[in-house]
C-alpha positions as CSV (number, residue, x, y, z in Angstrom):
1,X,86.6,110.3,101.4
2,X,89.2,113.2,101.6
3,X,91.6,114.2,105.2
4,X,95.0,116.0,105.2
5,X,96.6,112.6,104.9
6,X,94.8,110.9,102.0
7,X,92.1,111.0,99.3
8,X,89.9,107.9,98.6
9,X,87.7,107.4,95.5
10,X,85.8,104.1,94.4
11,X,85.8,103.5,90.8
12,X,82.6,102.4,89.4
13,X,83.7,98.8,89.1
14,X,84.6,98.5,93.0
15,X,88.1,99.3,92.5
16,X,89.4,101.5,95.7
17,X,91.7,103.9,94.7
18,X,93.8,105.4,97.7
19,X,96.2,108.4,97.2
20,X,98.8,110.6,99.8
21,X,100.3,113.6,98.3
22,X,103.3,114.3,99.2
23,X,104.5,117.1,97.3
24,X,108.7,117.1,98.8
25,X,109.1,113.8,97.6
26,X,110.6,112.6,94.3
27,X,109.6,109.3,94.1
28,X,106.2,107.8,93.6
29,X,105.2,104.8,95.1
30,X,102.7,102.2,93.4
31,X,100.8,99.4,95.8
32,X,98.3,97.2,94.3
33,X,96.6,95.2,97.0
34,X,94.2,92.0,96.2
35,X,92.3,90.1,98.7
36,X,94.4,86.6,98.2
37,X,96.4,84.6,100.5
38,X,97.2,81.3,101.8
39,X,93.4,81.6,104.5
40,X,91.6,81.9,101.2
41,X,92.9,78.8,99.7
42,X,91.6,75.2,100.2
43,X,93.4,72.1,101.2
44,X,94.1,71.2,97.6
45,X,95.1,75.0,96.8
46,X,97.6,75.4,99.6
47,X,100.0,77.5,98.1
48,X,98.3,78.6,95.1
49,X,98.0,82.5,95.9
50,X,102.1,82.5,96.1
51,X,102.5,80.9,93.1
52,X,100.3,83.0,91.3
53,X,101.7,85.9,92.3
54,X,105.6,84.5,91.3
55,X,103.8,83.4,88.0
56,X,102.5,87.6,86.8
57,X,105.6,88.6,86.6
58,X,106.6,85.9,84.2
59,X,105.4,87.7,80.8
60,X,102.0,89.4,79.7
61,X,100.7,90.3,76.2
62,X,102.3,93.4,76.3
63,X,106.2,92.3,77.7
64,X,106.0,88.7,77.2
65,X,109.1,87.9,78.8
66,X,110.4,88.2,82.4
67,X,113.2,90.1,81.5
68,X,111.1,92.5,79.4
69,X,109.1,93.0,82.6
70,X,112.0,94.0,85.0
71,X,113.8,95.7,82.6
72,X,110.6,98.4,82.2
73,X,111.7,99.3,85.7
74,X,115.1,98.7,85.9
75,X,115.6,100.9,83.2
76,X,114.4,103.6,84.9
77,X,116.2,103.3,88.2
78,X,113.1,102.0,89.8
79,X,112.2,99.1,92.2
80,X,109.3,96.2,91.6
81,X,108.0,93.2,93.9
82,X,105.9,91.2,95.2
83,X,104.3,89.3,98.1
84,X,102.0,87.0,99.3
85,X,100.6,86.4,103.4
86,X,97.6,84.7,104.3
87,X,95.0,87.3,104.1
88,X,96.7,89.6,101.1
89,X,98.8,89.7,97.9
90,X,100.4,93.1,97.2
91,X,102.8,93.9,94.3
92,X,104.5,97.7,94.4
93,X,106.5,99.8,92.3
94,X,108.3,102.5,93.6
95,X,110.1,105.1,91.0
96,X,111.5,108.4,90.5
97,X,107.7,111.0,90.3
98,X,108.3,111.6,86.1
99,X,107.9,107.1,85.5
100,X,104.7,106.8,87.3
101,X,102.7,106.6,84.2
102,X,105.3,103.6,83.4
103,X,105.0,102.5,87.1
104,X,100.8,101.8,86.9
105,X,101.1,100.6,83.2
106,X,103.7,97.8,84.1
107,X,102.0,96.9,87.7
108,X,98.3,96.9,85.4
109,X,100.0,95.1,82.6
110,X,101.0,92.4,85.3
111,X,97.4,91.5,87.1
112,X,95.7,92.2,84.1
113,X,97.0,90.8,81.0
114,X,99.5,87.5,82.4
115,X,100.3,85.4,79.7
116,X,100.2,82.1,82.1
117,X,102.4,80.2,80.1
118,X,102.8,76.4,80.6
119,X,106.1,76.4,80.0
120,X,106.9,79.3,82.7
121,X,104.4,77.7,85.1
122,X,106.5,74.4,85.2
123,X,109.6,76.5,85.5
124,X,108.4,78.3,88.4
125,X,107.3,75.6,90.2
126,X,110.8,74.1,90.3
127,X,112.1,77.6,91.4
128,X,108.8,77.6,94.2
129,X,110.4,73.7,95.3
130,X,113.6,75.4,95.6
131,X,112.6,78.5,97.9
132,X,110.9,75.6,99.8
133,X,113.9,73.3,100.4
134,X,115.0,76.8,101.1
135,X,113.0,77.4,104.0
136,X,113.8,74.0,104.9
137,X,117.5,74.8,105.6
138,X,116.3,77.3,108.0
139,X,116.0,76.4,111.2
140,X,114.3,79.7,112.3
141,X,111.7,79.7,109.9
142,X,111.1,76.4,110.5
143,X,110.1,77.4,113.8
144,X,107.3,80.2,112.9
145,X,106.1,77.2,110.9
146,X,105.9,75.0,113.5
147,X,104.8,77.1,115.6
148,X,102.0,78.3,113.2
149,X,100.8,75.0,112.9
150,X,100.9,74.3,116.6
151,X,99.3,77.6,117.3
152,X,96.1,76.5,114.4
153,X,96.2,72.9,113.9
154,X,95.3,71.3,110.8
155,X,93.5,74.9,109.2
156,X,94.8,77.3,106.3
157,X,96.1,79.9,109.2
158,X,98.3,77.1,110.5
159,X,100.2,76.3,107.2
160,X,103.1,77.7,105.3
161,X,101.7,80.3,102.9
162,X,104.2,78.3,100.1
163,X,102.6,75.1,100.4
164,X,104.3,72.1,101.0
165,X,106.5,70.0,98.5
166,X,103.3,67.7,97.5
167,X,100.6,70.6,97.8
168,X,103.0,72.7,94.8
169,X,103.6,69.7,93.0
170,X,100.0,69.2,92.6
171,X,99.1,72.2,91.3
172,X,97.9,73.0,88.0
173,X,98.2,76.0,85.7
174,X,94.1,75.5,85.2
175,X,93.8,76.1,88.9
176,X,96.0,79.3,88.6
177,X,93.9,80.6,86.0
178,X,90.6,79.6,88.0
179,X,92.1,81.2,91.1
180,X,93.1,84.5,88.8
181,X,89.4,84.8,87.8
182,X,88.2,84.4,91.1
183,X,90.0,86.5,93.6
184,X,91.4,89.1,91.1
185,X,88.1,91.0,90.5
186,X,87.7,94.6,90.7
187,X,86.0,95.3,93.9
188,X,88.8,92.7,95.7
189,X,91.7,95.3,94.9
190,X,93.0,98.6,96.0
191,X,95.6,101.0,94.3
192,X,97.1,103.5,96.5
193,X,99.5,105.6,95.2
194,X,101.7,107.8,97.5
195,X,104.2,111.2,96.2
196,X,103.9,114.1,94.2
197,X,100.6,113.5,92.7
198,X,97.5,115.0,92.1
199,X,94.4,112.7,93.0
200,X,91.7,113.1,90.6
201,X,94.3,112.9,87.7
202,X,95.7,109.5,89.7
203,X,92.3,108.7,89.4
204,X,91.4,109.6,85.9
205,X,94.3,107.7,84.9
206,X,93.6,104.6,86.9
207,X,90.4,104.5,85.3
208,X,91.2,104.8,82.1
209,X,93.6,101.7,82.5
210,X,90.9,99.6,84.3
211,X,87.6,100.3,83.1
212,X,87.3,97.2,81.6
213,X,88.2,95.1,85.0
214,X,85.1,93.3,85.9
215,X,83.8,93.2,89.5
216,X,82.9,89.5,91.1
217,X,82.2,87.3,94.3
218,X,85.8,86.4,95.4
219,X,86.1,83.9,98.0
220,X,85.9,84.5,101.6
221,X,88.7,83.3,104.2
222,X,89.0,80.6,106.2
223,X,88.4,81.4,109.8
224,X,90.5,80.6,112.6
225,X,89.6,77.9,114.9
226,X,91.8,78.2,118.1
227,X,91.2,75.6,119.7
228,X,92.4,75.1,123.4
229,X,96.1,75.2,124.9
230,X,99.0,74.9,125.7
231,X,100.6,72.9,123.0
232,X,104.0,71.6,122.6
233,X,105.4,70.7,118.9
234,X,109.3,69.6,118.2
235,X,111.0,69.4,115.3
236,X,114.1,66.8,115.3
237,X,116.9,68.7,113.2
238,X,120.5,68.3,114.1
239,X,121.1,72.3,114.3
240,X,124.1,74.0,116.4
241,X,121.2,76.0,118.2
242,X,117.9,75.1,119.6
243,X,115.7,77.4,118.0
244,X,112.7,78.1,120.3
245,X,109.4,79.8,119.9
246,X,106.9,80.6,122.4
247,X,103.3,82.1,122.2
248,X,100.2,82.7,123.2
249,X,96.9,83.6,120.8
250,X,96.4,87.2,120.1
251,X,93.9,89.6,119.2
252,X,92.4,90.6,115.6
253,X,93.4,93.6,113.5
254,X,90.6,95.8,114.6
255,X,91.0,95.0,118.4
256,X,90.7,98.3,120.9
257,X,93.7,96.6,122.7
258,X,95.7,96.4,119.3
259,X,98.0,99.3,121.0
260,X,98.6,97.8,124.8
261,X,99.7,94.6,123.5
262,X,102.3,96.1,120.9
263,X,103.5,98.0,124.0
264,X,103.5,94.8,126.3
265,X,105.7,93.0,123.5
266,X,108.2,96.1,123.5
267,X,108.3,96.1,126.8
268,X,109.6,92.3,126.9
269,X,111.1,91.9,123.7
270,X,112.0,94.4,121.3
271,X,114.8,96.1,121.3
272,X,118.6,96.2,123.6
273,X,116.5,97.5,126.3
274,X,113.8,95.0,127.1
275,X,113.3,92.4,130.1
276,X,114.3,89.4,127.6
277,X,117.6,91.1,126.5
278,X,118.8,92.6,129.6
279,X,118.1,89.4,130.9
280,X,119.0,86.9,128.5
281,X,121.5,88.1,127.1
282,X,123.6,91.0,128.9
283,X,123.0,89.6,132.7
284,X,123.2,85.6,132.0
285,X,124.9,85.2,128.5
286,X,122.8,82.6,127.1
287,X,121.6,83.9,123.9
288,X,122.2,86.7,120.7
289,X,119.4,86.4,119.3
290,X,116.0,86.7,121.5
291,X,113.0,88.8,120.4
292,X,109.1,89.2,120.7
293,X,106.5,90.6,118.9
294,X,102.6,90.6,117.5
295,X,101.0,89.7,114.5
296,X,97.9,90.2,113.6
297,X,94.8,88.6,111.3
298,X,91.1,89.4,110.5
299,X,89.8,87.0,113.6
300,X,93.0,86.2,116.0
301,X,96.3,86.8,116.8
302,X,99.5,85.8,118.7
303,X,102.3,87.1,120.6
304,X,105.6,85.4,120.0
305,X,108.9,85.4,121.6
306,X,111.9,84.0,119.7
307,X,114.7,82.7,120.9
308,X,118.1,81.1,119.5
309,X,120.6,79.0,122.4
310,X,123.2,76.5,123.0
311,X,121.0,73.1,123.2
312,X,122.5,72.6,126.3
313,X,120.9,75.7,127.6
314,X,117.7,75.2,125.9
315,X,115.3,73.8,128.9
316,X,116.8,76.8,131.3
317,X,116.1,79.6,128.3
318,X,112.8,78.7,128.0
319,X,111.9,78.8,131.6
320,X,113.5,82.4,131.9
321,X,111.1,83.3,129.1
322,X,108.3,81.9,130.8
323,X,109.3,83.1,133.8
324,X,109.4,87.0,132.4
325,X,106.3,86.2,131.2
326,X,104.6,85.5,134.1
327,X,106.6,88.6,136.0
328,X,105.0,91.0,133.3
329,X,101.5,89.5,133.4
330,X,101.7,89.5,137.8
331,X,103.4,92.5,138.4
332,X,102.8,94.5,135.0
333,X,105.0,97.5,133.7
334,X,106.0,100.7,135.1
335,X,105.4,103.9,134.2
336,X,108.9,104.4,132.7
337,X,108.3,101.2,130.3
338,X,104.8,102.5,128.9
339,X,106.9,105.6,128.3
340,X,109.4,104.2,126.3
341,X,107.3,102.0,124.4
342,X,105.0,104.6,123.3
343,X,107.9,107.0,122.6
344,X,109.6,103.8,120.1
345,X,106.4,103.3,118.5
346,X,105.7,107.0,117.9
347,X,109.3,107.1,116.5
348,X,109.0,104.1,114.6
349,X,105.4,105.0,112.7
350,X,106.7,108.3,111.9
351,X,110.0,107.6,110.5
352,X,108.7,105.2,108.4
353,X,106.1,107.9,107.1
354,X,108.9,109.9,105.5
355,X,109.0,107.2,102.3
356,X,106.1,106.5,99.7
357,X,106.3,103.1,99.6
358,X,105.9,102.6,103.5
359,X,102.9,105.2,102.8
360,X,101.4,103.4,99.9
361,X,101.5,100.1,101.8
362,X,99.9,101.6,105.3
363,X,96.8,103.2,102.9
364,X,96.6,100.0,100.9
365,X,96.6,97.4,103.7
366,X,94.8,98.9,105.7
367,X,91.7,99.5,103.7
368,X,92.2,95.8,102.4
369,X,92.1,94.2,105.1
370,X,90.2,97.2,107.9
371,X,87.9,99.1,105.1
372,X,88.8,102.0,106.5
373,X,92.3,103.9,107.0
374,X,93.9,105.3,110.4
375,X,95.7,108.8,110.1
376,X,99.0,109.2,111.1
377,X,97.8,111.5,113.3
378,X,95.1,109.5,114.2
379,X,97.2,106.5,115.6
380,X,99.4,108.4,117.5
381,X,96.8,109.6,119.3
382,X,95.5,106.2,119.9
383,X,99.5,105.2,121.2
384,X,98.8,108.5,123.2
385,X,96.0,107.4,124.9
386,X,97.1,104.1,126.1
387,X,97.6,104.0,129.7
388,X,99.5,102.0,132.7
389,X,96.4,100.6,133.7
390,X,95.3,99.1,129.9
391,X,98.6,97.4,130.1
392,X,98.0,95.8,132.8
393,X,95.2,94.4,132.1
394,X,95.7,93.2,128.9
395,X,98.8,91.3,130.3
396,X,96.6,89.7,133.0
397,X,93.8,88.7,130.3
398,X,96.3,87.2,127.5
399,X,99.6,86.2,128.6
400,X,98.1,83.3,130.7
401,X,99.3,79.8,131.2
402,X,96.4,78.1,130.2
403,X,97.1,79.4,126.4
404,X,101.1,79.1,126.3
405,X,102.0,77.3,123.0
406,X,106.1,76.2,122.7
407,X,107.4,75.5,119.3
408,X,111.6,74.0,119.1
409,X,113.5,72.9,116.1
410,X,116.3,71.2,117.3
411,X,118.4,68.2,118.6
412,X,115.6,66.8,119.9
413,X,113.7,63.4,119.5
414,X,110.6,64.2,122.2
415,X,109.1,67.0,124.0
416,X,108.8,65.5,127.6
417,X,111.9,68.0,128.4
418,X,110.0,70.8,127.0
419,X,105.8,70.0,127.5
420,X,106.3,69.9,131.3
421,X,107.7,74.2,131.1
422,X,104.5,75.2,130.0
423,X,102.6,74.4,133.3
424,X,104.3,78.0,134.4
């Protein structure tokens, strides 16, 4: 599949190969996408597609050593990482446009040839208990948790993508190497490849590195099982804020309304301009730090507000919050709102556009996770399209009562102050 914007070829095997050429740029950017995450582990996995992913860069046959791995790309000015969400694992290289051939033989060399050493995997795990005590420390974080798990109870979509203390401690470098066989197959991964490049040559050269990767039947994710709100979960912590976040469920990925709803949490949440700041913060003084936005997955969603107060001023920030809520879903934007949001967004997507990792990532994840790849052009057009009344009735249909969700880490040893709020 070829457009202005990007070329698309799949490689005998199944592997998708995704490339934008930007010919002003002088960096190439490298992302290799794989169809893991926390929603395709089981219970006794939790946490196994992150620690795989720390565990490749710990030495293949070719660079056996960590150091050895980073200094490939360090040497050459370059940047290399990694990540791991519940419905994906991506690692990216980004260099100056004469290393790419050492960009895609280090990033192959990783997923292809890991040594998995027993020694490395213990190590890791100690460094994995660490970012986890980490996390721990963080009172804000430990709010998306909680409200993740209040949001999916008891479900793969509801945990930490990490694990727990006791899930990583039970892991096993035999279930690693299981896991490594079953998700990373060749029709479970794309390579896109944005700068300077020329796409069959991308291509040839792709193939010739992995030829010898062997399709499979990779795992499918967990679904989502929503279940029925509102819900109310605290976290005692003795914290000099009360760290609150409030929600209701979303809509998938592919969802027409995808648009109107990013616009709705502009509109109340991102940015020095929106309803929460102006009124949180610049006409009452209660808060810094309050902010909304969406997120996305295959089957659901959410749309979250964060906020960070005085405990003493917890119970009255939430209730402005709900309160705003309720004013946006009743009386809806204006005109001058949808403007502005669109016109952020617009900004935001094409900005962003300019750099080929930001481009390698929006061709990789989205044919990951969509199977198909928006144009630039082609979502601006969406953003263009929206209109006052969408807004408005995507407010009325999802920020309702009966699905508010209220997650607090704080000074608190119950919820009664807090469960009786979400009634608004």
């Amino acid at each position: 599949m070829d457009n202005e914007f990007y070329r698309r070829t799949v490689l005998p095997n199944g592997v998708r190969i995704l490339t934008s050429a930007m010919p002003a740029t002088r960096s190439a950017s490298v992302s290799l996408y794989v169809g893991a995450g926390s929603r395709y582990e089981r219970d006794e996995e939790a946490g196994l597609s992150h620690f795989l992913e720390h565990l490749l860069f710990k030495g293949t046959e070719k660079r056996p050593t960590a150091k050895e791995i980073a200094e490939a790309i360090d040497g050459v000015g370059g940047v290399m990482n990694g990540g791991t969400d519940r419905e994906l694992t991506v690692y990216y290289v980004k260099v100056a446009r004469p290393h790419l051939d050492l960009a895609l033989d280090v990033l192959f060399d990783l997923v292809r040839h890991p040594l998995l050493d027993p020694n490395e995997f213990e190590k890791e795990r100690q460094v994995i208990l660490e970012e986890l005590a980490m996390v721990a420390d963080s009172p804000q974080q430990l709010t998306d948790l909680l409200l993740d798990a209040t949001l999916w109870p008891e479900q793969a979509l509801g945990r930490d993508v990490a694990g727990t203390p006791d899930s990583v401690s039970a892991l096993t470098l035999e279930m690693a190497a299981e896991y490594l066989r079953r998700q990373y197959v060749a029709n479970n991964v794309v390579v896109a490849i944005a700068g300077d490049i020329d796409h069959q040559r991308t291509v040839d050269d792709v193939w010739a590195a992995l030829r010898d990767w062997e399709p499979g039947t990779p795992s499918r994710w967990f679904p989502a099982s929503d279940g029925h709100g509102p819900r109310c979960g605290i976290k005692y912590k003795k914290t000099e804020q009360a760290h609150i976040s409030v929600a209701v469920r979303g809509i998938p990925l592919s969802h027409p309304d995808r648009y109107p709803l990013s616009f709705l949490s502009i509109i109340l949440g991102e940015g020095m301009s929106s309803r929460l700041f102006l009124e949180l913060r610049e006409k009452r003084g209660l808060v810094y730090d309050v902010h909304s936005y969406v997120a996305h997955f295959f089957d659901t969603g959410a749309f979250i507000v964060y906020a960070g107060v005085d405990p003493r001023k917890a119970v009255e920030t939430t209730q402005v919050i709900l309160e705003e809520v309720a004013r946006l879903r009743e009386e809806g934007p204006s005109s001058e709102e949808l403007t502005k949001a669109r016109e952020l967004s617009k900004g935001r997507l094409l900005l962003r556009m300019e750099d080929t990792r930001a481009v390698s990532g929006w061709l990789g994840a989205q044919e990951l996770l969509l199977g198909e790849v928006r144009s630039i052009d082609g979502a601006i057009a969406e953003m263009e399209a929206v209109t006052l009344e969408e807004l408005q009735r995507v407010a009325r249909e999802l920020l309702v009562p009966e699905q508010l969700h209220l997650a607090v880490v704080g000074p608190y040893r119950s919820d009664k102050r807090f469960a009786t709020l979400l009634r608004v």
